[in-house]
C-alpha positions as CSV (number, residue, x, y, z in Angstrom):
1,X,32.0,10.8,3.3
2,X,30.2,8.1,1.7
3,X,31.2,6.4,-1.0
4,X,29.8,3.6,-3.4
5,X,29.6,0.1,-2.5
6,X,32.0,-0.6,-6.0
7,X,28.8,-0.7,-8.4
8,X,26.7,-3.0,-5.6
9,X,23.3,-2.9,-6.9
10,X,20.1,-4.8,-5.4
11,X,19.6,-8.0,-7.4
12,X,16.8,-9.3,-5.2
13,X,14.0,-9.1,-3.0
14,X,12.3,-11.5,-0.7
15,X,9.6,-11.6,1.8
16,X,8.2,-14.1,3.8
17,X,4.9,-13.1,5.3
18,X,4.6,-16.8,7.1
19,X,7.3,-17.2,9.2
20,X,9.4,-20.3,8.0
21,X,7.0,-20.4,4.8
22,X,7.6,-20.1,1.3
23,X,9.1,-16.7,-0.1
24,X,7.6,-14.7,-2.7
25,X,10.0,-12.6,-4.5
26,X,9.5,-8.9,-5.3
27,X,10.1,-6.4,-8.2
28,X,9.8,-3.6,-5.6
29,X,9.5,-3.8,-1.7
30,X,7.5,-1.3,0.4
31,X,9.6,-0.8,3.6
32,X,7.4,0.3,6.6
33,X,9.0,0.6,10.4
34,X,8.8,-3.5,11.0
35,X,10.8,-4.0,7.8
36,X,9.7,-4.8,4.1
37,X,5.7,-5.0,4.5
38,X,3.8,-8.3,5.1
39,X,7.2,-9.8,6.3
40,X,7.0,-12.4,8.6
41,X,3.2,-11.2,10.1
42,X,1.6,-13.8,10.3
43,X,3.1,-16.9,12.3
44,X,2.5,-21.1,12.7
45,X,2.5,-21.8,16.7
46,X,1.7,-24.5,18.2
47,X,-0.7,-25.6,20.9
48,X,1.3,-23.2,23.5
49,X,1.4,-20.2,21.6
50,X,5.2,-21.3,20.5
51,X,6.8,-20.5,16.9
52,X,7.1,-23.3,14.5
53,X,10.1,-23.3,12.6
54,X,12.0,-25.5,9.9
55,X,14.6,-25.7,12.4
56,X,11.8,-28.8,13.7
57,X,9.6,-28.6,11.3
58,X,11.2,-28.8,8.1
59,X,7.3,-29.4,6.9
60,X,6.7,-25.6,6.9
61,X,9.4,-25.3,3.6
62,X,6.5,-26.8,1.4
63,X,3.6,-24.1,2.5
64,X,3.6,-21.5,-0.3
65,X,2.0,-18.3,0.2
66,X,0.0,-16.0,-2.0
67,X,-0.9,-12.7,-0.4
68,X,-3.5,-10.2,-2.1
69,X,-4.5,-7.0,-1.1
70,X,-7.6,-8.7,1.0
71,X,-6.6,-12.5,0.6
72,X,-3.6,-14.5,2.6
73,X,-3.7,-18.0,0.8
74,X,-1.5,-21.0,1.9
75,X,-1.4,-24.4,-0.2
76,X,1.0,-27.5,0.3
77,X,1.0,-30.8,-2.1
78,X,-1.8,-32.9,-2.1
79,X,-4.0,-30.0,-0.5
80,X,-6.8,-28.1,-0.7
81,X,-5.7,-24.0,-0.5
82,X,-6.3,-22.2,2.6
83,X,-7.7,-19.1,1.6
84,X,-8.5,-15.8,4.4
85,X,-9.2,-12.8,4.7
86,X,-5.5,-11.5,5.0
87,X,-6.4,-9.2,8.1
88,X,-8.6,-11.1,10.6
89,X,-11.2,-8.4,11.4
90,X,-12.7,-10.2,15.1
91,X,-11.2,-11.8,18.1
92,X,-9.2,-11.0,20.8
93,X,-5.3,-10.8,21.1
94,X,-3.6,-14.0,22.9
95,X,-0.3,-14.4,23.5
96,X,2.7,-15.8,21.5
97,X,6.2,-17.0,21.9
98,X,9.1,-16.1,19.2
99,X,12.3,-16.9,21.0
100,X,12.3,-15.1,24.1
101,X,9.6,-12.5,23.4
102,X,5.5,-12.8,24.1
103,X,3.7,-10.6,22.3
104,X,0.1,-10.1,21.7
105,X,-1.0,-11.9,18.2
106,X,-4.6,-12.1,16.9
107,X,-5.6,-15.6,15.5
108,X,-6.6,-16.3,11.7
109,X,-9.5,-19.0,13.2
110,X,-10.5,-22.7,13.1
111,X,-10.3,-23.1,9.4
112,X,-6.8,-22.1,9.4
113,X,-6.1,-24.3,12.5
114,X,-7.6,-27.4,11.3
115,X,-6.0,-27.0,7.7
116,X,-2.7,-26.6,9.5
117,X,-3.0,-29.5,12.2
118,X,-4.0,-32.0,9.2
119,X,-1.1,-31.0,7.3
120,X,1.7,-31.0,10.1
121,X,0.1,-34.1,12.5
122,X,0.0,-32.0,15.8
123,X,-2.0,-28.8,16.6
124,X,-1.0,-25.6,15.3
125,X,-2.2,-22.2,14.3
126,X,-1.8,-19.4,12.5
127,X,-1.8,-15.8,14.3
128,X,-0.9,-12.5,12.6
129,X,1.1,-9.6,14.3
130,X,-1.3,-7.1,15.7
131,X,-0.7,-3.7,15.3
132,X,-0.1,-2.8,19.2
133,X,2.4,-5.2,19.4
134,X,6.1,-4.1,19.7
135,X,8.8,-6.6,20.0
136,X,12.6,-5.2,20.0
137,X,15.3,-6.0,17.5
138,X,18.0,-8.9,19.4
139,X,20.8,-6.5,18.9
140,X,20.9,-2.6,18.1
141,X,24.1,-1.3,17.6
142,X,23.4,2.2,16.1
143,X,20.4,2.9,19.2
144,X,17.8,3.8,16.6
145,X,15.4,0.7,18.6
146,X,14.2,-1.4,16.0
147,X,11.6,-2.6,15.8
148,X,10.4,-6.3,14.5
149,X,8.0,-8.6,12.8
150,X,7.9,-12.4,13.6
151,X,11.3,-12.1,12.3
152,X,14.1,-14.1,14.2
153,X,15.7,-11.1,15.3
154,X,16.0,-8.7,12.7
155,X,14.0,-6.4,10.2
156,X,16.5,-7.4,7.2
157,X,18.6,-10.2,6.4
158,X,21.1,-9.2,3.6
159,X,23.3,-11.5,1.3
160,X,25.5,-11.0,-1.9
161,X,25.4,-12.9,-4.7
162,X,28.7,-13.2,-4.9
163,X,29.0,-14.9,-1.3
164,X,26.6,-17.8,-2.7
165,X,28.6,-17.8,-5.3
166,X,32.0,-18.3,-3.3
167,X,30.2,-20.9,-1.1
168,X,28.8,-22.8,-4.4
169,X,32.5,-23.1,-6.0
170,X,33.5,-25.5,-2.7
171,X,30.1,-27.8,-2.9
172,X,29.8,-30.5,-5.0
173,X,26.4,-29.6,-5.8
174,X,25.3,-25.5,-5.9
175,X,22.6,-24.3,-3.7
176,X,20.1,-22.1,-4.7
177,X,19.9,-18.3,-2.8
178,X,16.9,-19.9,-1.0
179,X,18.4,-22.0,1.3
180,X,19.8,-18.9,3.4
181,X,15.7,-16.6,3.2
182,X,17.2,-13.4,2.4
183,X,15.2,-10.4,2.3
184,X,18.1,-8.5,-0.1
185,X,20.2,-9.7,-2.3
186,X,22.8,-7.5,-3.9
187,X,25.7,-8.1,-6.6
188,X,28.4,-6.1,-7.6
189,X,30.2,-6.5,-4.4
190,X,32.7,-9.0,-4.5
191,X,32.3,-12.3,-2.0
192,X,31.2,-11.2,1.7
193,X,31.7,-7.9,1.0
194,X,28.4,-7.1,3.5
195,X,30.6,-8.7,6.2
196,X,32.8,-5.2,6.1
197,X,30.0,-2.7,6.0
198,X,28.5,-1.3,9.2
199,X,25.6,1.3,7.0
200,X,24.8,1.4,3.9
201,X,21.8,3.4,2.3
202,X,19.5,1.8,-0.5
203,X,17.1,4.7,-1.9
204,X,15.4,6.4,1.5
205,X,16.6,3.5,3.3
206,X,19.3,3.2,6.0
207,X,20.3,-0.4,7.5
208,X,22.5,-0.8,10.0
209,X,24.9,-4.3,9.7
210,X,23.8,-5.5,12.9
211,X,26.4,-8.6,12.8
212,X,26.8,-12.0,10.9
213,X,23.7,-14.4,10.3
214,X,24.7,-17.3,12.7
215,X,22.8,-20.5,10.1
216,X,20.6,-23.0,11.5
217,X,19.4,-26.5,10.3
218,X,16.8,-24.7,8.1
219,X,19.7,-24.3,5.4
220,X,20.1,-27.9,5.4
221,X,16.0,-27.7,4.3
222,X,15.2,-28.5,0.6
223,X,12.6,-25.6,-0.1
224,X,10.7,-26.9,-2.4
225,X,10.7,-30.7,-0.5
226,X,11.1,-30.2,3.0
227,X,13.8,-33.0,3.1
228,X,17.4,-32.1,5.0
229,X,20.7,-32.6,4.0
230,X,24.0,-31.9,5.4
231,X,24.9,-29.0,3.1
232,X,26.2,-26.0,3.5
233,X,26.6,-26.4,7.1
234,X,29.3,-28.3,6.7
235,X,31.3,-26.7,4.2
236,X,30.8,-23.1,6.1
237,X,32.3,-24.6,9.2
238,X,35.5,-25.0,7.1
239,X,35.5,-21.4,6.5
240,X,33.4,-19.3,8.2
241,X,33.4,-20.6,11.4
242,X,33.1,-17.8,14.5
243,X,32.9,-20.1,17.9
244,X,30.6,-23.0,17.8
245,X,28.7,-20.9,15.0
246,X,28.8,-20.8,11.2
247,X,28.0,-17.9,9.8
248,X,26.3,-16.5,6.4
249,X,25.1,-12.8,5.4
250,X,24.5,-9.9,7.3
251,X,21.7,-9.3,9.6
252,X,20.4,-5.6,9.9
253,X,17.9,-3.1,11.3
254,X,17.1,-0.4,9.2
255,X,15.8,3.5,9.2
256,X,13.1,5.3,7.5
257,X,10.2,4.3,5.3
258,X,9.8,3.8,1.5
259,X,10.8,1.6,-1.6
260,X,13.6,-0.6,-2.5
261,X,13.5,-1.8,-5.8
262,X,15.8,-4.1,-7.7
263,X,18.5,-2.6,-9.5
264,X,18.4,0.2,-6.9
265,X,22.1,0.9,-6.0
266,X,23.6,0.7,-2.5
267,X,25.9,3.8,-1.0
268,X,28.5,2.5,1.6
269,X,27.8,4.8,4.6
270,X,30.1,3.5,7.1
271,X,32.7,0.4,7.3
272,X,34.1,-1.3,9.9
């Protein structure tokens, strides 16, 4: 029988439709079968085909992202906007590299290449997911097989505030939600709650825990500046150390389509 999650309630939303780009937060989130919609479609690769990420390219943090109906815009300080068509309607599929997995990915053309080799200093371009495409979540617990955006390796990438919270009381200075790119943030918990659940339901939507978020350098990444810093990694590897990882919310694949919407609350389905 399921039960409440102790009055959890979504507090945020998040999407990213540029992989390792600025967030925008949402009000209410569409949820289609890659995830909330427009998340992590389009992608920066470089001359290869590979993924760019803040993990190298701390650079990407400063790239805001304004997405219309018809229009994907990009700007960074002291440039010019990129503005595009937000669907490319011509060209032919080529193929990209996000971790492990090539896919087919149609580019978003020169204009968006040169905008994006001026800004980073080495060539690089901007591809969006195209709709053929079908890349597998990493892990899949519950065989429902996921599938993914440009994502790392997940459709949903869930954090309470609570946990921040916990993690904020042992730094000497507090870091904002952003740091960690959530796509749901919830309250009401308690600290790492998420770490116990295995399903919970939102609305129409299922998502099944799929195991901790092992963090990378890109929390160490000033989002609005791009510049590093040593913190939280450090302070997570005094407490939430697994192996030679640290780790920090819950990654998750989920079922069904529909709308999430802040203040929505979450039903425990199953714990651990």
């Amino acid at each position: 029988m399921s039960r409440p999650a102790s009055g959890a309630r979504v507090a945020g939303l998040h999407v990213y439709p540029v992989k390792s780009c600025g967030g925008m937060d949402l009000e209410r989130a569409q949820v289609d079968d890659l995830g909330i919609r427009h998340d992590r479609r389009w992608m920066i690769v470089d001359g290869r085909g590979r993924f760019l990420s803040q993990r190298t390219v701390p650079l990407l943090a400063t790239i805001r992202v304004r997405l219309g109906s018809e229009r994907l815009v990009l700007s960074a300080p002291g440039r010019p906007p990129l503005d595009l068509p937000a669907i490319p309607t011509a060209g032919a599929t080529e193929p990209v590299t996000v971790w492990r997995d090539t896919v087919a990915a149609l580019p978003m053309g020169q204009g968006a290449e040169d905008w994006l080799t001026s800004l980073l200093g080495f060539p690089a371009r901007l591809v969006w997911m195209a709709p053929e495409t079908r890349r597998s979540a990493k892990r899949d617990p519950a065989g429902t097989n996921p599938r993914i955006s440009f994502a790392d390796a997940y459709s949903f990438l869930v954090i309470s505030q609570e946990s921040l919270g916990e993690l904020n009381a042992r730094l000497d200075e507090p870091l904002p939600m952003n740091r960690f790119r959530p796509n749901i943030v919830l309250e009401g918990a308690g600290p790492f709650a998420e770490d116990g659940w295995t399903r919970v339901r939102i609305g129409a939507i299922e998502l099944d825990m799929a195991g901790p978020c092992a963090r990378c350098a890109t929390t160490t990444t000033d989002q609005e500046t791009g510049a590093r810093g040593i913190e939280p990694l450090r302070m997570l590897a005094t407490f939430r150390r697994e192996g030679a990882e640290v780790m920090f919310g819950q990654n998750a694949n989920h079922r069904g389509t529909g709308e999430i919407a802040v203040g929505m609350p979450v039903e425990v389905l199953e714990r651990r």
